[in-house]
mmCIF file of the N, C-alpha and C atoms, coordinates in Angstrom:
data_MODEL
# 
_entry.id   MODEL 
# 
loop_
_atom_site.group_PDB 
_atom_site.id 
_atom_site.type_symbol 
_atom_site.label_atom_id 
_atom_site.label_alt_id 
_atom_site.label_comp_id 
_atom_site.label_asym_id 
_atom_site.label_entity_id 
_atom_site.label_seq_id 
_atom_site.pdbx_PDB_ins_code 
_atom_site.Cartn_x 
_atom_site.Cartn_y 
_atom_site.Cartn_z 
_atom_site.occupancy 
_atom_site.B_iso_or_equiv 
_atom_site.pdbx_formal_charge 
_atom_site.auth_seq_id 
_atom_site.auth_comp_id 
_atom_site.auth_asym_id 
_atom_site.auth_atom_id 
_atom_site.pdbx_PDB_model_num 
ATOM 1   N N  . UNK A 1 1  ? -7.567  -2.551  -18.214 1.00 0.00 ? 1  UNK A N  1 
ATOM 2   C CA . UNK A 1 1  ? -8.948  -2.916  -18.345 1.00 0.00 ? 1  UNK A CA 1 
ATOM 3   C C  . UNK A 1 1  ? -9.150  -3.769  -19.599 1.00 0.00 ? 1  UNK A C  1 
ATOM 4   N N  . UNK A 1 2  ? -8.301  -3.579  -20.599 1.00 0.00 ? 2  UNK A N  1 
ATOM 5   C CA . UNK A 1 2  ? -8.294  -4.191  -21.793 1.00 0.00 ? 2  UNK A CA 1 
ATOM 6   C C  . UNK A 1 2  ? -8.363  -5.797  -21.645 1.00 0.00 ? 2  UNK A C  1 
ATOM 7   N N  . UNK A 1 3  ? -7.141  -5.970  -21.165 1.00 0.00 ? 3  UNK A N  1 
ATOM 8   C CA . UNK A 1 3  ? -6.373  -7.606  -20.563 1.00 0.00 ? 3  UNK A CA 1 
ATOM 9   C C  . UNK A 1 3  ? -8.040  -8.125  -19.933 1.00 0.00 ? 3  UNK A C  1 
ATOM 10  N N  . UNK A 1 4  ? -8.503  -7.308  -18.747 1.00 0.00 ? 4  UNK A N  1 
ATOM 11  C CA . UNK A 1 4  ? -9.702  -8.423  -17.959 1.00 0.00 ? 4  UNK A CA 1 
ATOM 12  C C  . UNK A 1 4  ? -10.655 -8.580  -19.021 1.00 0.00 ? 4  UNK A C  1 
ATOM 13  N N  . UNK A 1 5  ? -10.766 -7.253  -19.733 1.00 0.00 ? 5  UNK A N  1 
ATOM 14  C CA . UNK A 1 5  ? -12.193 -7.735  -20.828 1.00 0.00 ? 5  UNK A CA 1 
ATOM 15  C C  . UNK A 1 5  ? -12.289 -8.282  -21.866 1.00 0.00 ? 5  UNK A C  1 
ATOM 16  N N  . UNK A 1 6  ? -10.944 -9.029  -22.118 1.00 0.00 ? 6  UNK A N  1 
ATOM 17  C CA . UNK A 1 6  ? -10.361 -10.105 -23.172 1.00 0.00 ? 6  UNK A CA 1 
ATOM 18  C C  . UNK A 1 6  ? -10.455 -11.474 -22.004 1.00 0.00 ? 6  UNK A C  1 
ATOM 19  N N  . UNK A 1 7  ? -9.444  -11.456 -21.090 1.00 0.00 ? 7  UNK A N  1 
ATOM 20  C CA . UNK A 1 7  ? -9.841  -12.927 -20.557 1.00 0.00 ? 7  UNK A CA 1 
ATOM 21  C C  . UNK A 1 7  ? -10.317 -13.737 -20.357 1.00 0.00 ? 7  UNK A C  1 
ATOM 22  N N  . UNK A 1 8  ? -10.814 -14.825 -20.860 1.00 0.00 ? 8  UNK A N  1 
ATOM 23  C CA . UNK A 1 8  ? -11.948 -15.711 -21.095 1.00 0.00 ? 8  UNK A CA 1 
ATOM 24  C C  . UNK A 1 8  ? -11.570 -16.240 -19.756 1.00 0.00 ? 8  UNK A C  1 
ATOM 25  N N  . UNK A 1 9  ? -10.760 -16.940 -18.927 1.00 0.00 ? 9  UNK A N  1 
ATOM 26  C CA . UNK A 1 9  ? -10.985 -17.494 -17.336 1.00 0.00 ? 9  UNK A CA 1 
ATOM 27  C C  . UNK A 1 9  ? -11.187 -16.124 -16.827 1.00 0.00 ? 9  UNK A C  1 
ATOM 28  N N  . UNK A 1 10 ? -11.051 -15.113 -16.284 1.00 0.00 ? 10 UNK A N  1 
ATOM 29  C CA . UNK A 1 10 ? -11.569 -13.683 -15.568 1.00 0.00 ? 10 UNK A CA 1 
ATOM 30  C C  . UNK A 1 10 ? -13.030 -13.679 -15.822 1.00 0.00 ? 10 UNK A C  1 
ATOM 31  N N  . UNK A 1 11 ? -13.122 -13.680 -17.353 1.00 0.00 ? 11 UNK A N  1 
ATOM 32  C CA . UNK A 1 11 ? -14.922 -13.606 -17.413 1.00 0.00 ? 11 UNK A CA 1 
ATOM 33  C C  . UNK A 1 11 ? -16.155 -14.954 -17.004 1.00 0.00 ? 11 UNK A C  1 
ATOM 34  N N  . UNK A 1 12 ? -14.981 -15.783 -16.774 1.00 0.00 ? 12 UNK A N  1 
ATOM 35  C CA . UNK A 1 12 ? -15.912 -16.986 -16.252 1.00 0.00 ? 12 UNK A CA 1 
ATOM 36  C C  . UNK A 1 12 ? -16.123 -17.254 -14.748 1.00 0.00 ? 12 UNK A C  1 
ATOM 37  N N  . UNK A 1 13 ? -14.847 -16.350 -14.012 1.00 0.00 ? 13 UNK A N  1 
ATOM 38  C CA . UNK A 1 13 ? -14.812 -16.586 -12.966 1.00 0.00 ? 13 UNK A CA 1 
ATOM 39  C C  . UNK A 1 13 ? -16.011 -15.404 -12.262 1.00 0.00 ? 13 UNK A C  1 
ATOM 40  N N  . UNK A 1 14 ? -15.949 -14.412 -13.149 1.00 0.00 ? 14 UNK A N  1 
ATOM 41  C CA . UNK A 1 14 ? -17.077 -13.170 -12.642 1.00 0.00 ? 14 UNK A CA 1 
ATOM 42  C C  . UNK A 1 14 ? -18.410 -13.654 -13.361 1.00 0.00 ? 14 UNK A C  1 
ATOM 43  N N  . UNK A 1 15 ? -18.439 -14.400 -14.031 1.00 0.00 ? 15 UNK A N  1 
ATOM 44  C CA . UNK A 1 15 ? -19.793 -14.593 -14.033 1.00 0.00 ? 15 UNK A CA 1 
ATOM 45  C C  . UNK A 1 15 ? -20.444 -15.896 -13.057 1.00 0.00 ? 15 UNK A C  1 
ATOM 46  N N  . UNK A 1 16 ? -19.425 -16.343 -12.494 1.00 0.00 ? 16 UNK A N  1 
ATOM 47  C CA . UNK A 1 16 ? -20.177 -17.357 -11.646 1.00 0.00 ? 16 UNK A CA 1 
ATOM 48  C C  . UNK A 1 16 ? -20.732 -16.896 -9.931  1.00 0.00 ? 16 UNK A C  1 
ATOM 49  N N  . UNK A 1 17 ? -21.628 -17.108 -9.894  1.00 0.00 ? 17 UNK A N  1 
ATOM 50  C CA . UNK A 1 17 ? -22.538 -16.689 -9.060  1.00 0.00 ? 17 UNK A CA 1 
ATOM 51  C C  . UNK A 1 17 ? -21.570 -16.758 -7.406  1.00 0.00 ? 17 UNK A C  1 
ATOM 52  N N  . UNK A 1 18 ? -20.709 -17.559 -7.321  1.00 0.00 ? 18 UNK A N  1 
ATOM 53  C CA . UNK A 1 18 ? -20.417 -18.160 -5.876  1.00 0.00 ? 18 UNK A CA 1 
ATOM 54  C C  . UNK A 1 18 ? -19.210 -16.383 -5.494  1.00 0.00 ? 18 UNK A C  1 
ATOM 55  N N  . UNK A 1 19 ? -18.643 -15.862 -6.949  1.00 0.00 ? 19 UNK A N  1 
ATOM 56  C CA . UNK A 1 19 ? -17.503 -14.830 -7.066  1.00 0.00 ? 19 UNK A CA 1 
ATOM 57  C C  . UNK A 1 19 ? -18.358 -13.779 -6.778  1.00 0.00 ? 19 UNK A C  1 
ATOM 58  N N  . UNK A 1 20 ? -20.287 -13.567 -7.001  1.00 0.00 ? 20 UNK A N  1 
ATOM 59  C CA . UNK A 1 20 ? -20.521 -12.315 -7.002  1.00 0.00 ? 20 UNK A CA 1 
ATOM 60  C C  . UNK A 1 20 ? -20.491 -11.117 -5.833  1.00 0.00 ? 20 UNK A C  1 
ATOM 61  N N  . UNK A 1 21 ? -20.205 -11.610 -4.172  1.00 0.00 ? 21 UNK A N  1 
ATOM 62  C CA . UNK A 1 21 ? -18.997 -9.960  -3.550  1.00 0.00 ? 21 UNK A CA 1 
ATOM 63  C C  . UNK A 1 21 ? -18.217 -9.553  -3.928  1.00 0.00 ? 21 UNK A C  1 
ATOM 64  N N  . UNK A 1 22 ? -16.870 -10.859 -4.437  1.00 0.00 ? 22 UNK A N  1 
ATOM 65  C CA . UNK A 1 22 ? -16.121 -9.779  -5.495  1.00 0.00 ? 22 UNK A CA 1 
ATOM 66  C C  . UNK A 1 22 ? -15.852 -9.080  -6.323  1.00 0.00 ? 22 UNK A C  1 
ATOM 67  N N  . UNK A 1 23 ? -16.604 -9.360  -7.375  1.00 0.00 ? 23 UNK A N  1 
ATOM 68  C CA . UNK A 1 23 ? -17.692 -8.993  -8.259  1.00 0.00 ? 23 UNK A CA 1 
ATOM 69  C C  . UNK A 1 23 ? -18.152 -6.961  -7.666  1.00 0.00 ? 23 UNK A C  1 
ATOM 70  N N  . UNK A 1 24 ? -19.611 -7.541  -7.117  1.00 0.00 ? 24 UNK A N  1 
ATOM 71  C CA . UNK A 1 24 ? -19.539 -6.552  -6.502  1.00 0.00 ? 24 UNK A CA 1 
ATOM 72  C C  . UNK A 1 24 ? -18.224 -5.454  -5.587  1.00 0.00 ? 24 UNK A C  1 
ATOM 73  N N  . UNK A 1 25 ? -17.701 -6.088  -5.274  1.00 0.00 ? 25 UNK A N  1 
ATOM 74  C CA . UNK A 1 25 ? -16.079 -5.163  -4.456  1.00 0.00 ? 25 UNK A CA 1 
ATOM 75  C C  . UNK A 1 25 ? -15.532 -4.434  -5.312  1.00 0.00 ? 25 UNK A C  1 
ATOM 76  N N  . UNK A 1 26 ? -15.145 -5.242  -6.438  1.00 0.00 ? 26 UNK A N  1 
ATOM 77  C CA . UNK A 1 26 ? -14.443 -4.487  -7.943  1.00 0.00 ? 26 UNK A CA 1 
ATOM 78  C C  . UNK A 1 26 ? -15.164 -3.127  -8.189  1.00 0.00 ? 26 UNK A C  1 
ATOM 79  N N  . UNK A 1 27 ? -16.552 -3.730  -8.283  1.00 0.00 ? 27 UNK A N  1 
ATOM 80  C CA . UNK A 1 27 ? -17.505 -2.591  -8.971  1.00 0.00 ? 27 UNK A CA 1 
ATOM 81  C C  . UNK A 1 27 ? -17.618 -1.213  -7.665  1.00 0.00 ? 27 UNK A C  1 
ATOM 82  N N  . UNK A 1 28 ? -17.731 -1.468  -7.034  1.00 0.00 ? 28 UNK A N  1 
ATOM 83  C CA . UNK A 1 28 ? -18.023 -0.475  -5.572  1.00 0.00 ? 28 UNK A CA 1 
ATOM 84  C C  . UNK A 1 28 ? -16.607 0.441   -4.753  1.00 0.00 ? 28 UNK A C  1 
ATOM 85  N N  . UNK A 1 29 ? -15.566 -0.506  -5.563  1.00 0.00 ? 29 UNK A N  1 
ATOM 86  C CA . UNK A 1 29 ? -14.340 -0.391  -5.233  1.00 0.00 ? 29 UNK A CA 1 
ATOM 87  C C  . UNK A 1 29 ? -13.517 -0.602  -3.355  1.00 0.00 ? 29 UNK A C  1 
ATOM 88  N N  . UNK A 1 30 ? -14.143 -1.809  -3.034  1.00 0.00 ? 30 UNK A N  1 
ATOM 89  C CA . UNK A 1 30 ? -13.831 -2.108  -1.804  1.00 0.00 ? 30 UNK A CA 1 
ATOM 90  C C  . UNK A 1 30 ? -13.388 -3.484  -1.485  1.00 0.00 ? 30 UNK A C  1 
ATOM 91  N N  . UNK A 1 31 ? -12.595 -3.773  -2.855  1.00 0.00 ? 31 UNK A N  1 
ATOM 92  C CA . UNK A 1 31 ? -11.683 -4.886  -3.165  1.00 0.00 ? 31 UNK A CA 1 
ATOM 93  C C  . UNK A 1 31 ? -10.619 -3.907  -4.386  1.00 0.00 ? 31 UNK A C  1 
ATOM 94  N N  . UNK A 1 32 ? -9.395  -4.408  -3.915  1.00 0.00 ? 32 UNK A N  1 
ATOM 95  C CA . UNK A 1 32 ? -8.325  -3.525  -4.690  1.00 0.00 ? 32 UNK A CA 1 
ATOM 96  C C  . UNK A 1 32 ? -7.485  -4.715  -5.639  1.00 0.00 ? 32 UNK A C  1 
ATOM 97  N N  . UNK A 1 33 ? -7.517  -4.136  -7.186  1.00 0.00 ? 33 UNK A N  1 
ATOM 98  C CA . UNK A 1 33 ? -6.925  -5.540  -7.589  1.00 0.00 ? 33 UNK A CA 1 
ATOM 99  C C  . UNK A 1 33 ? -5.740  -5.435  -7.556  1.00 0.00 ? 33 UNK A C  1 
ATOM 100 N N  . UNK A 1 34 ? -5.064  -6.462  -8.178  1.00 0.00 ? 34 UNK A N  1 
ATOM 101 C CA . UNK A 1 34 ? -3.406  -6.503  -8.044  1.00 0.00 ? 34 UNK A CA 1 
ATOM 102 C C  . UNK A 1 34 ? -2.722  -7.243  -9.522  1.00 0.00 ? 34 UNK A C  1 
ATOM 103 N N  . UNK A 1 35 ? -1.718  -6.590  -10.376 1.00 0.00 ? 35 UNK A N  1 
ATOM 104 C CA . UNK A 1 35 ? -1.562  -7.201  -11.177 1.00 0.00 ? 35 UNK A CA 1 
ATOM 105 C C  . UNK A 1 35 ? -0.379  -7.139  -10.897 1.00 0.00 ? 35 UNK A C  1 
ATOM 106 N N  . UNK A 1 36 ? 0.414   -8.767  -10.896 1.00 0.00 ? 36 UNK A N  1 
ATOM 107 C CA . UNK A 1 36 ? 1.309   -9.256  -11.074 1.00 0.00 ? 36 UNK A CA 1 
ATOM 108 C C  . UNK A 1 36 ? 2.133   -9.809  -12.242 1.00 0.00 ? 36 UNK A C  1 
ATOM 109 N N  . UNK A 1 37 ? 3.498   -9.033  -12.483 1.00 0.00 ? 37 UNK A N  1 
ATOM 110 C CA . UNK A 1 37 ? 4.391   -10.067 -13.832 1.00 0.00 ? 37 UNK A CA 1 
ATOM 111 C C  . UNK A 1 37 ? 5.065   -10.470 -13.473 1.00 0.00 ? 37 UNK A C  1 
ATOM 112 N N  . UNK A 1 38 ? 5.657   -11.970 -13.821 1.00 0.00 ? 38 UNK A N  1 
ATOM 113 C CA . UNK A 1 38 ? 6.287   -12.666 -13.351 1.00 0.00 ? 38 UNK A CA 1 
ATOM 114 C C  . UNK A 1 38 ? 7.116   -12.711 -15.046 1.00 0.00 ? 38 UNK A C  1 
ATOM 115 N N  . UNK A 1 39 ? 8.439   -12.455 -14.715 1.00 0.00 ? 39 UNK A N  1 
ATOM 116 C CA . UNK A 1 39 ? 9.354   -12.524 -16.148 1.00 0.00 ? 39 UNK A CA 1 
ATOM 117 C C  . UNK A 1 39 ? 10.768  -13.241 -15.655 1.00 0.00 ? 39 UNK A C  1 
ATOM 118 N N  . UNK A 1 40 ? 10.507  -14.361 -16.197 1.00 0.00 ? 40 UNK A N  1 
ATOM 119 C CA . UNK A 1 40 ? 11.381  -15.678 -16.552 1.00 0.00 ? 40 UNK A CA 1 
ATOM 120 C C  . UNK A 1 40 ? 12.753  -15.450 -17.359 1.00 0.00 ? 40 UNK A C  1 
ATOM 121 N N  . UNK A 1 41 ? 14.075  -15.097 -16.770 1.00 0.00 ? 41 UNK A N  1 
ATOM 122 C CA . UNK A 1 41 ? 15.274  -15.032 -17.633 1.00 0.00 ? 41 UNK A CA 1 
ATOM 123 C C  . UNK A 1 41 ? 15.626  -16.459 -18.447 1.00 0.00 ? 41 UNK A C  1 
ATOM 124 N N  . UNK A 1 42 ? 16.609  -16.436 -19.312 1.00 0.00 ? 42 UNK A N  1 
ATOM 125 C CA . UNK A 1 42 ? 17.219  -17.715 -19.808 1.00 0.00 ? 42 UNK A CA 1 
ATOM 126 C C  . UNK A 1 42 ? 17.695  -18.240 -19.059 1.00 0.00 ? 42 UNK A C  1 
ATOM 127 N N  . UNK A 1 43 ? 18.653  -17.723 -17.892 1.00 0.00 ? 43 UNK A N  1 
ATOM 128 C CA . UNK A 1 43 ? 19.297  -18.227 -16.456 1.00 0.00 ? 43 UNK A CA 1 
ATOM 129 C C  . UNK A 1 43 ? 18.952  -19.098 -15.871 1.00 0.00 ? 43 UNK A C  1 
ATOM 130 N N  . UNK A 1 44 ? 17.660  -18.881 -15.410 1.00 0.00 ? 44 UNK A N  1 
ATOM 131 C CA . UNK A 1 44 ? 16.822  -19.902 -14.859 1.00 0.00 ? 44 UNK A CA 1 
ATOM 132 C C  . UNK A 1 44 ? 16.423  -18.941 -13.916 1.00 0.00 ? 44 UNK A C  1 
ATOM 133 N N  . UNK A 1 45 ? 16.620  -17.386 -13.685 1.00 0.00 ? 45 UNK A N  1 
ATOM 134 C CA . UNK A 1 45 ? 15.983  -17.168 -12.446 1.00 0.00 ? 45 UNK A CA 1 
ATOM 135 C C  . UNK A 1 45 ? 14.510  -16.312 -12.874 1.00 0.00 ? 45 UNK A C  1 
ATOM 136 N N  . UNK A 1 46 ? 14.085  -15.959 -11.724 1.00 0.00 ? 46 UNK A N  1 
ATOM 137 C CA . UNK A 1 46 ? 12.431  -15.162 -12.454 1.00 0.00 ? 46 UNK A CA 1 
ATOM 138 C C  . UNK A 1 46 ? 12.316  -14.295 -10.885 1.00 0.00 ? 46 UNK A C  1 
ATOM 139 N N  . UNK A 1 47 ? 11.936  -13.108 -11.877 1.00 0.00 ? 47 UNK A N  1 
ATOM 140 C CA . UNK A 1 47 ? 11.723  -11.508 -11.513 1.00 0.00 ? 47 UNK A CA 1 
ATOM 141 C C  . UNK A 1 47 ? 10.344  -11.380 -11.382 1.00 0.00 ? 47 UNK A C  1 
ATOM 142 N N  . UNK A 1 48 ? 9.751   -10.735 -10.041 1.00 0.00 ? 48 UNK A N  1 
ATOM 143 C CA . UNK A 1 48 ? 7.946   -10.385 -9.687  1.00 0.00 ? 48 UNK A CA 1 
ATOM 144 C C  . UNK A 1 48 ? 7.835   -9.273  -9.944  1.00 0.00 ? 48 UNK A C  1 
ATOM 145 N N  . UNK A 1 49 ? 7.430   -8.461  -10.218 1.00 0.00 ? 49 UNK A N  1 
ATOM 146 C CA . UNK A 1 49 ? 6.800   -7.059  -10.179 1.00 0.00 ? 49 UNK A CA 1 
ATOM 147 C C  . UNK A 1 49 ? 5.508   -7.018  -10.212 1.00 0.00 ? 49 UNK A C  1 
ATOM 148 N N  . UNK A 1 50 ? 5.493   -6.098  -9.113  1.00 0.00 ? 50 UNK A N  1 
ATOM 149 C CA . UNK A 1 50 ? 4.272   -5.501  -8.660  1.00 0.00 ? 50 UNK A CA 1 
ATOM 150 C C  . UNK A 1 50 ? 3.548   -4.496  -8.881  1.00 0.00 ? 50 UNK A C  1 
ATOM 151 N N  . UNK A 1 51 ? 2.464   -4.410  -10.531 1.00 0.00 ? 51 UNK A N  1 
ATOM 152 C CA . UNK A 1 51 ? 2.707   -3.349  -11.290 1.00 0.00 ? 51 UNK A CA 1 
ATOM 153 C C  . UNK A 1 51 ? 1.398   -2.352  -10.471 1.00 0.00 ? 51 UNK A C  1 
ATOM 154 N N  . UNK A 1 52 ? 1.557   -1.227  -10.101 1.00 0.00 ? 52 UNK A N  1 
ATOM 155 C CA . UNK A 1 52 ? 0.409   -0.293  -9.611  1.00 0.00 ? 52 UNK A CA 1 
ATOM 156 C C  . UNK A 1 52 ? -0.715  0.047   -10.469 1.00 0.00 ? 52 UNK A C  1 
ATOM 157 N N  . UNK A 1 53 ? -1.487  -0.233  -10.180 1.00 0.00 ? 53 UNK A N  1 
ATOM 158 C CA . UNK A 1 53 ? -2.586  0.347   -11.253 1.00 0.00 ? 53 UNK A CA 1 
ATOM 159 C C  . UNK A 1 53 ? -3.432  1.484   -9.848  1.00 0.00 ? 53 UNK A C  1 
ATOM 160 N N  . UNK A 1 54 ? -3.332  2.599   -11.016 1.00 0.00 ? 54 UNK A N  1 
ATOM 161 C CA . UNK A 1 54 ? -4.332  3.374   -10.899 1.00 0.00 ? 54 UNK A CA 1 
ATOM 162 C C  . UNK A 1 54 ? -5.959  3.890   -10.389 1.00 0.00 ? 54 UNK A C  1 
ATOM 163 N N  . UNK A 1 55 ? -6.345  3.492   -9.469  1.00 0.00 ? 55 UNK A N  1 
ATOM 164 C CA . UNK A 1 55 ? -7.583  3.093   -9.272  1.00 0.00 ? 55 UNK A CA 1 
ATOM 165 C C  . UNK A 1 55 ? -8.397  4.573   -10.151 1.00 0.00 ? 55 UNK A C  1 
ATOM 166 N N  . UNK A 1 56 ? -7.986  5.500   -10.471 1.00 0.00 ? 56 UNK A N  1 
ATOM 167 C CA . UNK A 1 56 ? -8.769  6.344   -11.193 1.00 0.00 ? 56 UNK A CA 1 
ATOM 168 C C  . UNK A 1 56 ? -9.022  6.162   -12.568 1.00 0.00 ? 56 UNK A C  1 
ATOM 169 N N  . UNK A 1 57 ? -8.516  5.259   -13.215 1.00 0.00 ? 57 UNK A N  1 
ATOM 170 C CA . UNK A 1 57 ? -8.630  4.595   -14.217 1.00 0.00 ? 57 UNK A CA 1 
ATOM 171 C C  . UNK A 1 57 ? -9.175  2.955   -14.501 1.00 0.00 ? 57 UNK A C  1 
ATOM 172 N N  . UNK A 1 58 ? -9.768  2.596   -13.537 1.00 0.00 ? 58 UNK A N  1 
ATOM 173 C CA . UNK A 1 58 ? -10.116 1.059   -13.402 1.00 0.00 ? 58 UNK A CA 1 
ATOM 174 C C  . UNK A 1 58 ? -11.686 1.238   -13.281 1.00 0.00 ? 58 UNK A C  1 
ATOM 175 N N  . UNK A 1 59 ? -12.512 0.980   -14.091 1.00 0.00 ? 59 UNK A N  1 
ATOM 176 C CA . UNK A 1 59 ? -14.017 0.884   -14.237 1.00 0.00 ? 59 UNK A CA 1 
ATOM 177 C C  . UNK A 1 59 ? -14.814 -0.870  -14.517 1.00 0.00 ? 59 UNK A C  1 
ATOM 178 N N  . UNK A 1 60 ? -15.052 -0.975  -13.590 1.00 0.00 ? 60 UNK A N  1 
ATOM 179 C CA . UNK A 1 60 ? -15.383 -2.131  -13.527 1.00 0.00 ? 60 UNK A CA 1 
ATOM 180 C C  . UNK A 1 60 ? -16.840 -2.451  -13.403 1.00 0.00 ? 60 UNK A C  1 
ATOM 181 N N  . UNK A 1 61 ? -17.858 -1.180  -14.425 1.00 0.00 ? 61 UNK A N  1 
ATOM 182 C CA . UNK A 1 61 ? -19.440 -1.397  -14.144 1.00 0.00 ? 61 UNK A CA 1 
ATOM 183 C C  . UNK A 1 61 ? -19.743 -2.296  -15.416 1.00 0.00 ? 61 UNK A C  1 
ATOM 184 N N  . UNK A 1 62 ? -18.896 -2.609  -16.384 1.00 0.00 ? 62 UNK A N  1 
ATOM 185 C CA . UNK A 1 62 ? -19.304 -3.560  -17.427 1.00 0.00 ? 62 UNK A CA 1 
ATOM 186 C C  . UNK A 1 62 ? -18.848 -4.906  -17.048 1.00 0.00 ? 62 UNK A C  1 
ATOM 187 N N  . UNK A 1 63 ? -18.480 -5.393  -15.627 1.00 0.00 ? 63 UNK A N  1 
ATOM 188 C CA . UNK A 1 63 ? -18.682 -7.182  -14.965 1.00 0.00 ? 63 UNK A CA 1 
ATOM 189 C C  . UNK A 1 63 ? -20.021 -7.356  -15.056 1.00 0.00 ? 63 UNK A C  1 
ATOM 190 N N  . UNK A 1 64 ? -20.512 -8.548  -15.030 1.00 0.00 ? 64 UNK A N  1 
ATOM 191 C CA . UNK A 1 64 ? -21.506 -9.138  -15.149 1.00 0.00 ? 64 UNK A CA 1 
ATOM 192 C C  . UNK A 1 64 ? -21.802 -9.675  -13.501 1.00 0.00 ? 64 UNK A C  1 
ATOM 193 N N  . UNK A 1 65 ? -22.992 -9.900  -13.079 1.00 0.00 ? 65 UNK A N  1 
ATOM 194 C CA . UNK A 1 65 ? -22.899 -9.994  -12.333 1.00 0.00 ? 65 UNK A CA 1 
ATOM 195 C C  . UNK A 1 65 ? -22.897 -9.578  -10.538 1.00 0.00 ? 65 UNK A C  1 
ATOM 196 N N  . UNK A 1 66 ? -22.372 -9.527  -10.226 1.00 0.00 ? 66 UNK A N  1 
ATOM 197 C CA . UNK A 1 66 ? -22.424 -8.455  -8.594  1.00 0.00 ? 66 UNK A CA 1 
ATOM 198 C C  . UNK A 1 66 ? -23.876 -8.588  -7.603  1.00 0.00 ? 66 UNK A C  1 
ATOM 199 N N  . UNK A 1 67 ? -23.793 -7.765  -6.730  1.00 0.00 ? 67 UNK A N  1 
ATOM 200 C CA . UNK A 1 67 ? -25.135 -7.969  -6.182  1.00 0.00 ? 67 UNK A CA 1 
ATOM 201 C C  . UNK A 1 67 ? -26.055 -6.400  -6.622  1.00 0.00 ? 67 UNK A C  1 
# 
């Protein structure tokens, strides 16, 4: 929760009016988010992980926005 409420593109994208169902989805919880790392070796190859977050820990009533 830290990471979205630092992100200056996340907070621009939820405050624009055209995002507010998702917006709302986050908040209502009927959009599930997904955080992805993508980690780049010296090799040249690159590793995805698909990190789980918790939905009992994800509060999303301080977005701006929603319906």
């Amino acid at each position: 929760m830290d990471v979205a409420r630092h992100d200056k593109e996340f907070l621009a994208w939820a405050k624009d009016p055209v995002n507010a169902d998702m917006v709302q989805g986050l908040k209502d919880g009927t959009v599930t988010p997904r955080y992805v790392l993508l980690s780049s070796r010296g090799n040249g190859t690159t590793r995805v992980y698909d990190i789980v977050l918790n939905p009992d820990y994800l509060d999303w009533s301080w977005l701006p926005g929603g319906k």
